[in-house]
N, C-alpha and C positions, 0 to 999 in steps of 0.2 A: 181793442182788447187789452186790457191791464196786464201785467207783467206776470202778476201773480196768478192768473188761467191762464196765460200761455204756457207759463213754466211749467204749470198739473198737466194742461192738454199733452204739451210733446214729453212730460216725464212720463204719463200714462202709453202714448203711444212708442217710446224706446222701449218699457215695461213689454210690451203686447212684441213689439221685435225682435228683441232677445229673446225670449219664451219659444219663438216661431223656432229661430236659428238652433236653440238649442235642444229642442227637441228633434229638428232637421238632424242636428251631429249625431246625437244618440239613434236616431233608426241609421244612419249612412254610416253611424260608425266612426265617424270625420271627427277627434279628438279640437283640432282643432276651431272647427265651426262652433261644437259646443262650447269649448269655454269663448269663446267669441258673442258667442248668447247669452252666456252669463255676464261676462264682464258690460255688454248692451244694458241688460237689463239690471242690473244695480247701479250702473249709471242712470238711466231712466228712474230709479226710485230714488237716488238722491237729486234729481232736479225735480222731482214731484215734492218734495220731500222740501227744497227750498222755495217752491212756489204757495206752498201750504203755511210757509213763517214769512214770506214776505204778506199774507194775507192777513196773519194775524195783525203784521206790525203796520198792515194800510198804506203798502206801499206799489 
């Protein structure tokens, strides 16, 4: 697998696990958890986010 879909596939699935976590914190209430799912999941969009410019640049 190229670098450039592994980096979308695991940016897409940190995407999808922060999402989980942080809606997790907001029904429990867990301040914590939440931003823990946020911070997952913006890290997930910037590794998607650089698998998507190593693609353009064919590497």
């Amino acid at each position: 697998m190229k670098s450039s879909t592994k980096d979308q596939a695991e940016g897409t699935f940190h995407k999808v696990k922060g999402k989980i976590k942080e809606v997790a914190g907001k029904v429990s209430m867990n301040a914590d958890l939440e931003a823990a799912g946020k911070e997952e999941k913006l890290a997930g969009k910037v590794q998607e986010k650089i698998g998507e410019l190593e693609k353009v640049l064919g590497k």
